[in-house]
VEXTOR-39287 format. One record per residue (C-alpha): residue number from 1; residue in three letters; chain; x negated, y, z. Coordinates in Angstrom, 2 decimals. Each point is the difference from the previous one (the first is absolute). Example, Ala and Ser with C-alpha at 12.3 -4.5 7.8 and 13.67 -1.06 7.14 Angstrom:
! VEXTOR-39287
R;i;aa;ch;px;py;pz
R;1;ALA;A;-12.30;-4.50;7.80
R;2;SER;A;-1.37;3.44;-0.66
***
This chain:
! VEXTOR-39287
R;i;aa;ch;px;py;pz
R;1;UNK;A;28.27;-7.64;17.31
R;2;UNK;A;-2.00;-0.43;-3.58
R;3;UNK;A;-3.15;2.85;0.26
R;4;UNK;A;-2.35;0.21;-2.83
R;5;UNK;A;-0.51;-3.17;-1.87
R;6;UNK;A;-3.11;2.24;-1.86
R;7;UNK;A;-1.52;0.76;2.92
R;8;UNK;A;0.83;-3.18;2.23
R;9;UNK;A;-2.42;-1.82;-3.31
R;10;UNK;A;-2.80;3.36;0.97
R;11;UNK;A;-2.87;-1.56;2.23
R;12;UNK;A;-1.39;1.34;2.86
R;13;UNK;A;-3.82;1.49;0.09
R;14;UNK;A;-2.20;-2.84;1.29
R;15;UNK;A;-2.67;2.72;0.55
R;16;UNK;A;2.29;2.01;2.30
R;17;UNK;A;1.29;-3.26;1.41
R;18;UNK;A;-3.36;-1.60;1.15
R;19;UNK;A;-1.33;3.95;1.22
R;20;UNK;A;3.02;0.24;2.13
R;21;UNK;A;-0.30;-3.28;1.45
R;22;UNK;A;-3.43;0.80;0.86
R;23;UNK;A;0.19;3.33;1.35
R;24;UNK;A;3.01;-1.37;2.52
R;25;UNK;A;-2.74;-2.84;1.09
R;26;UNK;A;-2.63;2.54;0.70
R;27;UNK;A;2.85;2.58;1.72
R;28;UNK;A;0.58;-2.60;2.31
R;29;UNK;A;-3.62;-0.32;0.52
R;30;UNK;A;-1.49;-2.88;-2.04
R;31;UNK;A;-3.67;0.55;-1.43
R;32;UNK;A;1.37;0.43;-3.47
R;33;UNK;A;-2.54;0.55;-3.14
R;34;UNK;A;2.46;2.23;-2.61
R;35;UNK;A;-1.44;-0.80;-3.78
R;36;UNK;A;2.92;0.52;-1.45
R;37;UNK;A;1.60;3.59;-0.97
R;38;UNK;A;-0.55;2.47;-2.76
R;39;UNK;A;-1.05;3.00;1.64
R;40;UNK;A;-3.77;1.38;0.71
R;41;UNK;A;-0.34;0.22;3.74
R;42;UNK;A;-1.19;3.16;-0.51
R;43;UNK;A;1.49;3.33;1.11
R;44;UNK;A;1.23;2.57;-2.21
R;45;UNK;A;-2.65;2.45;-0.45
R;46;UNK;A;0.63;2.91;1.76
R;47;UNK;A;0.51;2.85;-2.46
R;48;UNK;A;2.67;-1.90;-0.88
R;49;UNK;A;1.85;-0.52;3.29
R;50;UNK;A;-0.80;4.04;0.40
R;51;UNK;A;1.24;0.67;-3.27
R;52;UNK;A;3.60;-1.66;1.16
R;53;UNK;A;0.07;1.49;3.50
R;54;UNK;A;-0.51;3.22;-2.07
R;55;UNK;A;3.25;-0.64;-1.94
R;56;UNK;A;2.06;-0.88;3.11
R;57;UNK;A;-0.82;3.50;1.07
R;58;UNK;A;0.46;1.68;-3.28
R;59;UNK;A;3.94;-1.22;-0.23
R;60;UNK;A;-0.77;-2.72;-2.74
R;61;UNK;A;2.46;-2.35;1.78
R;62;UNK;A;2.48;-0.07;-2.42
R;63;UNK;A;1.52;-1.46;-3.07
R;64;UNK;A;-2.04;-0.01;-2.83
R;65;UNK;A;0.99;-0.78;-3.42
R;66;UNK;A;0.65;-3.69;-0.41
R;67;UNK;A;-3.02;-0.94;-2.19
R;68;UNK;A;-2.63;1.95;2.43
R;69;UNK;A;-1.20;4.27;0.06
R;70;UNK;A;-1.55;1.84;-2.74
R;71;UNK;A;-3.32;0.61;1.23
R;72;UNK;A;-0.78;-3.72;0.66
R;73;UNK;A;1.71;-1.34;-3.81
R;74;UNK;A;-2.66;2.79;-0.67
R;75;UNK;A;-2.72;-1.72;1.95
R;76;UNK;A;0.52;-3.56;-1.06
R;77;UNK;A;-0.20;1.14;-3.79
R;78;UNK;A;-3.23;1.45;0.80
R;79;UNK;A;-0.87;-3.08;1.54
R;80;UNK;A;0.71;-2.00;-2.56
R;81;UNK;A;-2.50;2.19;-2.38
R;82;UNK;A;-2.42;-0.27;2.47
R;83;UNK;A;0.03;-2.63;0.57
R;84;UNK;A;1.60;-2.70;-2.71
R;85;UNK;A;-0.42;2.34;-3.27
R;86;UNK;A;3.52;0.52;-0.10
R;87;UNK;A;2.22;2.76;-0.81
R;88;UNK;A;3.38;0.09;1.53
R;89;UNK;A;2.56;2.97;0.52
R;90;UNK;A;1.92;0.37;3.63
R;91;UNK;A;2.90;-1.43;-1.92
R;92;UNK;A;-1.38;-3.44;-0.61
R;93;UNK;A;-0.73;-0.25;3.91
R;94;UNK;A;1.88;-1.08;2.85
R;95;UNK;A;-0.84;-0.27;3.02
R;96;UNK;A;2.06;-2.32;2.60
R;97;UNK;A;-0.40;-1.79;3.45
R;98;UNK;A;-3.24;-2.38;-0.66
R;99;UNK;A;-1.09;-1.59;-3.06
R;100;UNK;A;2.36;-2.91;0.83
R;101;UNK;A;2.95;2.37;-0.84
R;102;UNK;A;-1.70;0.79;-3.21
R;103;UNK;A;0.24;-3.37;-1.62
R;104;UNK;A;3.51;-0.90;1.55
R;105;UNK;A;1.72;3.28;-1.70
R;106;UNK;A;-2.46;-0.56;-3.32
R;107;UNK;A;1.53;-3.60;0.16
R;108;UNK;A;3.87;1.39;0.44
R;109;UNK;A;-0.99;2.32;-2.72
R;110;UNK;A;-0.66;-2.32;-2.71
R;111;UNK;A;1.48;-2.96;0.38
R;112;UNK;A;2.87;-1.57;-0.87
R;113;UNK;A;1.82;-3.57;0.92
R;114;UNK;A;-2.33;-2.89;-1.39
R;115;UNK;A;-2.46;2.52;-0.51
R;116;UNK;A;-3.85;-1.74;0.31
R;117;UNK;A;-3.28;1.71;1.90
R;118;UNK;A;-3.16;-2.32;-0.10
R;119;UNK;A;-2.20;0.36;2.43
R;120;UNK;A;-3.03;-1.62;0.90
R;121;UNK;A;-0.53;-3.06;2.42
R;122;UNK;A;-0.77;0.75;2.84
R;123;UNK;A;1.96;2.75;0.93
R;124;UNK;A;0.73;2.50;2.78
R;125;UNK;A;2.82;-1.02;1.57
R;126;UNK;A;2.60;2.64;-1.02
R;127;UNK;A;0.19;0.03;-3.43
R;128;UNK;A;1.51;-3.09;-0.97
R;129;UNK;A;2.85;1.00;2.65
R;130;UNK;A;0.25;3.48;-1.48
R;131;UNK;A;0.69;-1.11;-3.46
R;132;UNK;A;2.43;-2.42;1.72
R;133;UNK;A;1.90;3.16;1.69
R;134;UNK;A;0.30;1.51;-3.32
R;135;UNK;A;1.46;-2.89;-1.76
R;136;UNK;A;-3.17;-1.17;-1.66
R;137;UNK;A;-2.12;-2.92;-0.04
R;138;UNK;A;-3.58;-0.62;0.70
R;139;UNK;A;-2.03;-1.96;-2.49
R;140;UNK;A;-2.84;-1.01;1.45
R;141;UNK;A;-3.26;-0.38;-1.99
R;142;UNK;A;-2.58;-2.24;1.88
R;143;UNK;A;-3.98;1.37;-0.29
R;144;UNK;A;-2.99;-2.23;0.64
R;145;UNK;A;-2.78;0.01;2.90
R;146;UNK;A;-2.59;0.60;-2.68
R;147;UNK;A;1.13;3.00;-1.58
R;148;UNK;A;1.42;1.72;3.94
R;149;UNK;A;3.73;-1.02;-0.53
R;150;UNK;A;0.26;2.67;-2.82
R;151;UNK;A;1.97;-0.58;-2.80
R;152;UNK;A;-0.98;-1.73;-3.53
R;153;UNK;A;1.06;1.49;-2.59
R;154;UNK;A;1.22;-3.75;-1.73
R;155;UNK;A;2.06;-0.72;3.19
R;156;UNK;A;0.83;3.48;0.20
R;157;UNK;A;1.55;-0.24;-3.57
R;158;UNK;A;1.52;-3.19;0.68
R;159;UNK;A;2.35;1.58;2.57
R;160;UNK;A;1.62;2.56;-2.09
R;161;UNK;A;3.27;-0.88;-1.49
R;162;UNK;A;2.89;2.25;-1.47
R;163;UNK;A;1.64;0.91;3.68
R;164;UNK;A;-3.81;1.02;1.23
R;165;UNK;A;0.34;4.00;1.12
R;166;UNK;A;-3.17;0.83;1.73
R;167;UNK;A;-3.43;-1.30;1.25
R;168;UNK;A;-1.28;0.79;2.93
R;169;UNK;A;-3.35;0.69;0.63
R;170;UNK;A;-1.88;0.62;3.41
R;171;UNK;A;-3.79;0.75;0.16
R;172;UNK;A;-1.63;-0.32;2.62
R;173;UNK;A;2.10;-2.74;0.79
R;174;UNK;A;1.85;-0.87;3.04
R;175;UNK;A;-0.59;-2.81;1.44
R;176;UNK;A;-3.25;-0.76;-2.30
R;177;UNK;A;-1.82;2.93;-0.39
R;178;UNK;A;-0.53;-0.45;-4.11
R;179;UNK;A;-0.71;3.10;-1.89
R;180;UNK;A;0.82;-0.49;-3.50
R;181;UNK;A;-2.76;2.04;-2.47
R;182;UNK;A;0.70;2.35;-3.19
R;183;UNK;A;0.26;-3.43;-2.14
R;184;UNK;A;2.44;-1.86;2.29
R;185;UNK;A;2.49;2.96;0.15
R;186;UNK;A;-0.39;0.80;-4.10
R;187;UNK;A;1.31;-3.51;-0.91
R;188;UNK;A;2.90;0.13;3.08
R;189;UNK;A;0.64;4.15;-2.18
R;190;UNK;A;-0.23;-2.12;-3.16
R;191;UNK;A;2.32;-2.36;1.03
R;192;UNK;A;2.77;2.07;1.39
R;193;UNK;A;-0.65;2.41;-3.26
R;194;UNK;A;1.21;-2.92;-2.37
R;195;UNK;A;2.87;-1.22;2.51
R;196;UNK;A;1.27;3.93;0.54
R;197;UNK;A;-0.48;-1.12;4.10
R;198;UNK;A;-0.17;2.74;2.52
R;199;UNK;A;-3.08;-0.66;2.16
R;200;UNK;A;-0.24;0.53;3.87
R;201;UNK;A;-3.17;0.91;1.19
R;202;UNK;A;-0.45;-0.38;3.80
R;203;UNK;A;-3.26;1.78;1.19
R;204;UNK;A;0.77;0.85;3.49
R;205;UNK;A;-3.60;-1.52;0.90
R;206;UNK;A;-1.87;1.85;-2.83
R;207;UNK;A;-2.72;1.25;2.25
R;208;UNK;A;-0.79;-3.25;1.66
R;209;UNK;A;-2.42;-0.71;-3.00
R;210;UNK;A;-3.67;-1.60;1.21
R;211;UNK;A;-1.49;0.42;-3.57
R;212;UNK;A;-1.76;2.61;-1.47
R;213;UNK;A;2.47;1.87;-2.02
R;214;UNK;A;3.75;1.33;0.19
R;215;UNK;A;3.16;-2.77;-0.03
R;216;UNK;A;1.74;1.04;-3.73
R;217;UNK;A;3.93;0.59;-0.33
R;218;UNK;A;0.96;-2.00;-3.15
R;219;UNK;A;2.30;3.29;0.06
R;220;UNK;A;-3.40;1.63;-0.91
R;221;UNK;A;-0.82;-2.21;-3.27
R;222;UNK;A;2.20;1.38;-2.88
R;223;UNK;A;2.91;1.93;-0.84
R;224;UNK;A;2.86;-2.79;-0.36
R;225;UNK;A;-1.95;-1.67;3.55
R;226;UNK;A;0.69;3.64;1.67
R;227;UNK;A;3.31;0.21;-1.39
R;228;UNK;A;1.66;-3.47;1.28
R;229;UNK;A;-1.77;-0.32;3.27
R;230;UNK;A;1.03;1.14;3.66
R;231;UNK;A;-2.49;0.65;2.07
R;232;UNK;A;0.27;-1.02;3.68
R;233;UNK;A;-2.74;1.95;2.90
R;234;UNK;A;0.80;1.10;3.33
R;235;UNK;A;-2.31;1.34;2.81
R;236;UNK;A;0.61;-2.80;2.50
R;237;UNK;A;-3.01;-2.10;-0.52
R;238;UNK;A;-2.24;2.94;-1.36
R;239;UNK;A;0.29;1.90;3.22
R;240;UNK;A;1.25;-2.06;2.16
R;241;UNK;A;3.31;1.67;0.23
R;242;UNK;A;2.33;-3.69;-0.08
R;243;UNK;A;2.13;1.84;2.32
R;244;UNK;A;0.71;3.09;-1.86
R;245;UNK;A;1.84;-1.84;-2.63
R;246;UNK;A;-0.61;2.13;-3.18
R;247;UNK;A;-0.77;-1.35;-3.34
R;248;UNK;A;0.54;1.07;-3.47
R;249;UNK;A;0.27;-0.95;-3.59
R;250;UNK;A;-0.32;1.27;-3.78
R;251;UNK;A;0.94;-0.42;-2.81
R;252;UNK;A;2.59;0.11;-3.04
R;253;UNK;A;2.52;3.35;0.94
R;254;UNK;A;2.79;-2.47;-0.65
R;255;UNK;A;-1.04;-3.15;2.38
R;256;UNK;A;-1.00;3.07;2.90
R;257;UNK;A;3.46;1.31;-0.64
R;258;UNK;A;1.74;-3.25;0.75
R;259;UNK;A;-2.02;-0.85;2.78
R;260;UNK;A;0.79;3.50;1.15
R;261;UNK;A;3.96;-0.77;-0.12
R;262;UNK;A;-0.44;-3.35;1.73
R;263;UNK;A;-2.39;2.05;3.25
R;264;UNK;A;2.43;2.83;-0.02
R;265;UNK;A;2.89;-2.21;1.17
R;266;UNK;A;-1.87;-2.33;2.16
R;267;UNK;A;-2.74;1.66;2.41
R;268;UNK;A;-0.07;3.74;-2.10
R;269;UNK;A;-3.71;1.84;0.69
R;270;UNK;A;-2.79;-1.82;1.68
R;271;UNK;A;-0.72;1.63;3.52
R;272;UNK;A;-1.02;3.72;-0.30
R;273;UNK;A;-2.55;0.16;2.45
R;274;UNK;A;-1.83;-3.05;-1.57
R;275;UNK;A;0.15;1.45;-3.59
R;276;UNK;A;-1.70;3.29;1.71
R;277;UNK;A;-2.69;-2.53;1.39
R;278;UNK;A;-0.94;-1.63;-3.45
R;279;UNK;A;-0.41;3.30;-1.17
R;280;UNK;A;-2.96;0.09;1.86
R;281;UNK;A;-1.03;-3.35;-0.22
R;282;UNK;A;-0.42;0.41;-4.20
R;283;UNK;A;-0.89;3.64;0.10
R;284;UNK;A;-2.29;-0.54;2.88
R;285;UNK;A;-3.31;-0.78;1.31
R;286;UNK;A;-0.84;-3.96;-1.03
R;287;UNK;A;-2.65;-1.55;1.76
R;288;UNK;A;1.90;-1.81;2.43
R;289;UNK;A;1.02;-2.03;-2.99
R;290;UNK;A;-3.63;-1.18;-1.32
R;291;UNK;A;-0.83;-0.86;3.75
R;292;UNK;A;2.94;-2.05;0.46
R;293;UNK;A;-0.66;-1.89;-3.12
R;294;UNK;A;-3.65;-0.82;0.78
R;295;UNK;A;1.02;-1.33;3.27
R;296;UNK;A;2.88;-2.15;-2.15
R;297;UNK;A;-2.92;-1.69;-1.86
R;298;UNK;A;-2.46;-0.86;3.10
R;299;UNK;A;2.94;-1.72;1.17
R;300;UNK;A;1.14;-1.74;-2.93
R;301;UNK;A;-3.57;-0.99;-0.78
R;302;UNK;A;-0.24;-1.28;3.89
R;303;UNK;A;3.19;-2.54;-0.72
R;304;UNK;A;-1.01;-1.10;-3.27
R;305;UNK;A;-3.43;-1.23;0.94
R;306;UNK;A;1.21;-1.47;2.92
R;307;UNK;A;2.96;-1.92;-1.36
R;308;UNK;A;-1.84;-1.21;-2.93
R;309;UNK;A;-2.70;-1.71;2.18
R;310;UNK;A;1.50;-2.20;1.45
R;311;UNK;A;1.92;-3.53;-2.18
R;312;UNK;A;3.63;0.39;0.78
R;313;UNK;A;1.33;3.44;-0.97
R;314;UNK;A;-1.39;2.00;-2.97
R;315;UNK;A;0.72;3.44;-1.46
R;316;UNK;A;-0.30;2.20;-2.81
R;317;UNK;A;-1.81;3.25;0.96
R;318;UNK;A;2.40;3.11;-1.30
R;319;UNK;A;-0.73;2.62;-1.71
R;320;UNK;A;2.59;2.33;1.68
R;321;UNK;A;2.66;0.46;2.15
R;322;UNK;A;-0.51;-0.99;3.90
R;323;UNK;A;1.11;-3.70;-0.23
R;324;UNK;A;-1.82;-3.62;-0.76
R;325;UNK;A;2.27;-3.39;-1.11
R;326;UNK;A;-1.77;-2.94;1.91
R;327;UNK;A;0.57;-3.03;-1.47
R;328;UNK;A;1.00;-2.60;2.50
R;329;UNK;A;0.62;-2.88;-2.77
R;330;UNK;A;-1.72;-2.39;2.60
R;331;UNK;A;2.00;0.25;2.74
R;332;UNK;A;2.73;-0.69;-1.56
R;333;UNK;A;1.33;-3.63;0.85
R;334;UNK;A;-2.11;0.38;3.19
R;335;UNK;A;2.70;-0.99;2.97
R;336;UNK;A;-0.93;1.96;2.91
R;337;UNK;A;1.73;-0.34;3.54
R;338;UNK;A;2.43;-2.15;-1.57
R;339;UNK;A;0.93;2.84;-2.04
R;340;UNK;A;-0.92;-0.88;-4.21
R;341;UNK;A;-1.84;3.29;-1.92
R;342;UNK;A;2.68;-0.13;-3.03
R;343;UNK;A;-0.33;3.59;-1.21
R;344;UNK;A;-2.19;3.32;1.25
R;345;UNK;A;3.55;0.33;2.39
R;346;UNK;A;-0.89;-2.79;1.58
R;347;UNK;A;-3.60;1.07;0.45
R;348;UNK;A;0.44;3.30;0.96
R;349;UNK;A;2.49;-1.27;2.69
R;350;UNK;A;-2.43;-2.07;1.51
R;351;UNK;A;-2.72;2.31;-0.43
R;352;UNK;A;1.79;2.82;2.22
R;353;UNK;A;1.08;-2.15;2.37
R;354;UNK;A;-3.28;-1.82;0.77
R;355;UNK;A;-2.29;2.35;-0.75
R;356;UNK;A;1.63;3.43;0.34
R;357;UNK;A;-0.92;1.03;-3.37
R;358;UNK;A;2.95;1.58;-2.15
R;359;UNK;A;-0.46;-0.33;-4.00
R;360;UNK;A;2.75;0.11;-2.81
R;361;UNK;A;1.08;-2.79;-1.27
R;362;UNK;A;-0.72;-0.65;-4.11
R;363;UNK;A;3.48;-1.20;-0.73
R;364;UNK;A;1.09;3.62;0.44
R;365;UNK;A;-2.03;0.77;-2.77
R;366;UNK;A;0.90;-3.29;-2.23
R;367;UNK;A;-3.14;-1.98;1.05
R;368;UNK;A;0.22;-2.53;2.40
R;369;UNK;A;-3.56;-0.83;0.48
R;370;UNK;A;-1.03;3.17;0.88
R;371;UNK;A;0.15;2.14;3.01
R;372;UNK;A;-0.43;3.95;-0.06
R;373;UNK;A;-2.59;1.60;2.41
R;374;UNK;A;0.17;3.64;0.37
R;375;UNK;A;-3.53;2.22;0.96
R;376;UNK;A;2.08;3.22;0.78
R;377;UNK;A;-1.25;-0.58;3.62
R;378;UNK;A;-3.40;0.74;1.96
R;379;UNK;A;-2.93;-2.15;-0.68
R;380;UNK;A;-0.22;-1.27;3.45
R;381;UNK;A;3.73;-1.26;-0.34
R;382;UNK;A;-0.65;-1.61;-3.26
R;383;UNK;A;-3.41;-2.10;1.43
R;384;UNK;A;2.43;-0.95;2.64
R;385;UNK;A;2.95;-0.93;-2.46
R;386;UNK;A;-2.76;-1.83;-2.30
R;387;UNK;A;-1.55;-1.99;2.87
R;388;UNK;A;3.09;-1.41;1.20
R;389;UNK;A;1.59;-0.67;-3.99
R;390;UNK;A;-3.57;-2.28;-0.35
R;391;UNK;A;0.27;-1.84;3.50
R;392;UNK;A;3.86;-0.57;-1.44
R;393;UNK;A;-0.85;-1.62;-2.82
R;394;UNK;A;-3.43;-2.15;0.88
R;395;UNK;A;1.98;-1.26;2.98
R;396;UNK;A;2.68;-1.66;-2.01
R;397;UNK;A;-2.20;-0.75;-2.83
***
């Protein structure tokens, strides 16, 4: 039997490969130091979790309409002019099952066979594969250590040909935690202004900002910027809701539309009680979100000092998100057990196994000399995680 020869070419999710792997070794009892998911170990905060037991016992367990309720369109566009200076109606939003679902159905909405997306190396995982799914093709466009992996606009230029359909754009970044400032985004609007591109602009970690001042939505800069750019946001990361699956987009009535066909005939309205839930969590109280943060960037501030101090493994420190790339350039080559460090697979491997330390692979993210570390977990865990990465690498040095 011949399945999918689309799909059979899709690749699976190093990051959820190496976290499973890792949470089965520490189910069966192994001393196992987790660095490696995308979710705050946080709980949701609580006027949220009441706000969703409320709905349960109000009857909101039903179908909703397939691109999310009234009231919480309602509240996202009032987000979005609270927070972003933007103005939206409830008919440029949808709202669907995580951010994820977001940019697959804005991917099935606009393109067509051939059709080109850049985006910028490294990457999360998913998109390439997503563009894949909907009969696209990745270009990727490579960024330098000295300017945070972000793109240039010569390279960026250099990329575009006549089949190019979109850029996409995500700041903060995942896996690098790059913001990109007013300037950076007004030469990407300029750009996709002169090449009629539709821009994707993923912001799902928007509040994970350490500076002093807001993260801008290039959606935010001008009229013909606003007009050809989808917005991406969701509530997973924000409050710590990964497991409520609800995220939302906005912009152009006609691209919502589409992706509004292409939801209503695969997984219809995002789950009731969860939409009931984010009402709260935009509508409501917000403190829990500047604590979380400040906690975000002792951590982060604990890893960077620590991994830049010693002569093996080096960093960037991020501006945002909750992840740092380590460069592991130097251990490459390095043959350890018998075993030869050819790629950040290979070191991660032999990282978890001798150590007990899980981290994600660069080569998910198109950079082999690099390994992801994730500070979504306690600060005990991480001096723990940290300790052992260092003994790793000074013992095979």
């Amino acid at each position: 039997m011949i399945l999918s020869k689309k799909v059979g070419k899709i690749a699976p999710s190093i990051t959820l490969e190496i976290t499973a792997k890792a949470k089965k070794m520490k189910a069966e009892g192994t001393d196992v130091i987790i660095l490696a998911a995308g979710e705050p170990d946080f709980n949701t905060p609580l006027n949220i979790q009441n706000a969703a037991i409320e709905a349960i016992k109000n009857g909101y367990t039903k179908y909703t309409p397939a691109s999310g309720i009234d009231e919480l369109k309602t509240a996202i566009c009032n987000k979005f002019k609270r927070d972003n200076n933007l103005n939206y109606s409830s008919s440029q939003i949808i709202i669907s099952t995580g951010a994820k679902q977001c940019i697959s159905n804005v991917f099935q909405a606009i393109l067509n066979q051939g059709d080109e997306v850049i985006i910028p190396k490294p990457y999360w995982v998913s998109y390439p594969e997503l563009i894949k799914l909907s009969d696209g093709v990745p270009v990727y466009v490579s960024g330098s250590r000295k300017n945070d992996f972000k793109y240039e606009e010569g390279t960026l230029r250099k990329a575009i040909t006549p089949e190019t359909k979109a850029i996409l754009l995500n700041s903060p970044n995942n896996p690098t935690g790059a913001i990109y400032s007013k300037e950076e985004l007004s030469f990407i609007a300029n750009i996709a202004k002169e090449n009629d591109l539709i821009i994707i602009s993923d912001e799902i970690y928007e509040n994970f900002n350490y500076g002093n001042s807001k993260c801008t939505s290039i959606a935010s800069l001008s009229e013909d910027a606003y007009n050809r750019t989808v917005v991406i946001n969701g509530v997973s990361k924000t409050y710590s809701m990964t497991g409520w699956r609800i995220g939302y987009a906005a912009g152009s009535e006609k691209i919502i539309n589409f992706m509004n066909n292409v939801q209503s005939h695969t997984t219809a309205n995002p789950n009731s009680i969860a939409q009931y839930a984010v009402l709260e969590a935009l509508n409501g109280d917000q403190s829990s979100v500047g604590l979380m943060v400040k906690q975000f960037k002792d951590r982060r501030d604990y890893i960077v000092e620590e991994i830049n101090s010693n002569n093996i493994l080096s960093c960037l420190k991020p501006s945002g998100a909750f992840y740092i790339m380590i460069d592991i350039s130097k251990m490459l080559g390095k043959v350890i057990n018998g075993n030869r460090v050819n790629n950040s697979i290979d070191f991660c491997s032999l990282l978890l196994d001798e150590e007990k330390v899980a981290v994600i692979p660069g080569d998910g993210f198109g950079v082999s000399n690099y390994v992801r570390l994730s500070y979504a977990v306690s600060m005990e865990t991480i001096k723990e995680g940290i300790k052992r990465i260092l003994n790793f690498v000074q013992k095979y040095q």
